[in-house]
C-alpha positions in Angstrom: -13.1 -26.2 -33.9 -9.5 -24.8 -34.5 -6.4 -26.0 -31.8 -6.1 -22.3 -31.7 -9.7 -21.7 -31.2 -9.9 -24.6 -28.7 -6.9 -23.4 -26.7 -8.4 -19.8 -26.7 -11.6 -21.1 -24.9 -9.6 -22.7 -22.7 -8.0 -19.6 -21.2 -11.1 -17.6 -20.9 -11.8 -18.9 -17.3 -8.6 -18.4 -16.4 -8.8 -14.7 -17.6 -11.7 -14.3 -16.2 -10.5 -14.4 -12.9 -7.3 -12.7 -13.4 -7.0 -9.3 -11.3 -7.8 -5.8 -13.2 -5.3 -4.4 -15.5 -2.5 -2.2 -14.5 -3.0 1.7 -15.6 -0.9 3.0 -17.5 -0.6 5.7 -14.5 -1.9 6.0 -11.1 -5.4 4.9 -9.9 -7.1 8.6 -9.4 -10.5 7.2 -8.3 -12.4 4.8 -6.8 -9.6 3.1 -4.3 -11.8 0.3 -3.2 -11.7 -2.2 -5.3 -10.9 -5.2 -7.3 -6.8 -4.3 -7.9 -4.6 -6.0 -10.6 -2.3 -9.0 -9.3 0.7 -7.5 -10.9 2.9 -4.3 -10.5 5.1 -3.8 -13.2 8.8 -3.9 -11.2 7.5 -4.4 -7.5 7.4 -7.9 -6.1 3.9 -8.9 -5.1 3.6 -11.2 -2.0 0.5 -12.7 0.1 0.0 -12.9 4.1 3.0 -15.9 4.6 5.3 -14.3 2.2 4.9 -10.9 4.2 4.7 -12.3 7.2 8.2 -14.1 6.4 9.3 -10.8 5.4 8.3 -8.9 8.6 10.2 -12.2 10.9 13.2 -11.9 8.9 13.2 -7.9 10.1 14.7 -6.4 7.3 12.4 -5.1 5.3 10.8 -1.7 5.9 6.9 -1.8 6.2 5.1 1.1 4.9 1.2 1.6 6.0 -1.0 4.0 3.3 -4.5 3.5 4.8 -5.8 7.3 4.5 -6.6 9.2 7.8 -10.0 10.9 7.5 -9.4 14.5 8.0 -11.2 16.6 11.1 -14.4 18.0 9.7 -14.1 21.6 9.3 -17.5 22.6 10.0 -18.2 20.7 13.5 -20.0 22.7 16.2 -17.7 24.0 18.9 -17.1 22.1 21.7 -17.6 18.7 19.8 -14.5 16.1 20.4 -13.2 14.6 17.7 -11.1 11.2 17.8 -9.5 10.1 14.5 -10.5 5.9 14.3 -7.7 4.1 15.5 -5.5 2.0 13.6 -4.4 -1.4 13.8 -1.1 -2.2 11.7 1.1 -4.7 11.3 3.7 -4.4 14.5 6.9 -2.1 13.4 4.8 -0.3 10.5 5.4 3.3 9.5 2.0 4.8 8.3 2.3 7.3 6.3 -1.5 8.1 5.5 -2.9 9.7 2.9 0.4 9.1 0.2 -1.6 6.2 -1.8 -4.0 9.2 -3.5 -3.5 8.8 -7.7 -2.5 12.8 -7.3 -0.6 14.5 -4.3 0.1 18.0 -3.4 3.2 18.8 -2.8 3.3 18.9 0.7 1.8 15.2 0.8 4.6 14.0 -1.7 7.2 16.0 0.4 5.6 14.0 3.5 6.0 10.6 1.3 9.6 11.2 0.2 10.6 12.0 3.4 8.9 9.1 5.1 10.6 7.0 3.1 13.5 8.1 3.7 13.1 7.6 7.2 11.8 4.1 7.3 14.9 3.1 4.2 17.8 5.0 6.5 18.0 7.4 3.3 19.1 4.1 1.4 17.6 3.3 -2.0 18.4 -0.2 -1.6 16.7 -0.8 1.5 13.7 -3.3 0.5 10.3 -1.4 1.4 6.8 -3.0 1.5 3.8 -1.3 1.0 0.4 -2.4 2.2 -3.2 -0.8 3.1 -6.5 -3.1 3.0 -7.7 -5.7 1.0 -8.8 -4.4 -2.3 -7.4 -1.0 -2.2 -5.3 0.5 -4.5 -3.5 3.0 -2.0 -0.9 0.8 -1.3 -0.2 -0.3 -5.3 0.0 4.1 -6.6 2.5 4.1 -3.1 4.3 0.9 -4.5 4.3 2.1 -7.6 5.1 5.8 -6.7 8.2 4.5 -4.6 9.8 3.1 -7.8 9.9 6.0 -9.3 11.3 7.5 -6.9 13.9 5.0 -7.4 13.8 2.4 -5.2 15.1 -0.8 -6.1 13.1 -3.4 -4.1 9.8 -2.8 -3.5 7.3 -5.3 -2.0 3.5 -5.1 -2.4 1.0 -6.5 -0.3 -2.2 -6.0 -1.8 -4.0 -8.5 0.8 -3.1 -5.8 3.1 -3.9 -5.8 7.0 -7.1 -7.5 6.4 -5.1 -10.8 4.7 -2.8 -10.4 8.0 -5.3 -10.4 10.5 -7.3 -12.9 8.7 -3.7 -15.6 9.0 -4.1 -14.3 12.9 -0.7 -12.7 12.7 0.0 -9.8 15.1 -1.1 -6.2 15.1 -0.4 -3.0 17.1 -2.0 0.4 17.8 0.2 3.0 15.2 0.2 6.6 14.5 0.9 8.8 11.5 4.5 9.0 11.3 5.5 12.8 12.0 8.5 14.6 10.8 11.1 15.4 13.4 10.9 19.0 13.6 13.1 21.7 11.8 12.8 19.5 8.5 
């Protein structure tokens, strides 16, 4: 057997295991998921890197988990309660901004969250997080650098890998828009 061969077969369990591949674009489908361990320009951290992150208090936590919407066809009378949500303590959730495609009005929604949670600041690190294994928070990670913002933190691990640590959590709700935006 070849050195090059050799060292080849070497790697293979070691690439085996590695995370899935980046897309050239956005994930438009299937959101849970195995997700890749890299994002091209975004630094990626696990439950005691973003927990030292969240102590040090200046870096903006952004929440993606999606909100289910209000059925449309429910009998009258029925109550509906959206699930609660359980964040990381000082988290802005902006649901539903991790999609691979957004309307306008979403993106509109996502630019101007961010700008509220960043102070309208580029610089201002963010740090985007949903569940364990869901590509929400890596389009929103990846969706913020476009937009131009220059340190960006991803947490794929999300609130599961923070609860599992034990860390703290808090009740949030979807951030809303002051009004006469």
């Amino acid at each position: 057997m070849t050195r090059a061969l050799a060292a080849v077969l070497m790697l293979l369990p070691a690439l085996a295991l590695a995370g899935e591949p980046e897309p050239e674009g956005y994930r438009m489908d299937h959101y849970r998921g195995p997700v890749p361990d890299t994002l091209a320009g975004a630094f990626v951290v696990d439950a005691e890197a973003a927990h030292e992150l969240w102590q040090a208090r200046n870096v903006a936590f952004i929440d993606v988990l999606p909100q289910a919407p209000k059925p449309a066809n429910l009998p009258e009378g029925t109550i509906w309660r959206d699930k609660p949500r359980d964040s990381i303590p000082g988290a802005l959730w902006l649901p539903n901004v991790g999609y691979g495609a957004l309307a306008d009005v979403t993106e509109r929604y996502f630019r101007d969250g961010l700008a509220a949670a960043s102070g309208g600041d580029n610089a201002q690190p963010l740090l985007f997080f949903c569940l364990a294994e869901c590509w929400m928070s890596w389009n929103a990670a990846k969706r913020a650098l476009g937009y131009g913002y220059e340190t960006v933190y991803w947490f794929p691990d999300g609130t599961d890998g923070w609860v599992f640590q034990d860390y703290p959590t808090e009740r949030v709700t979807p951030w809303v828009p002051p009004q006469g935006d």
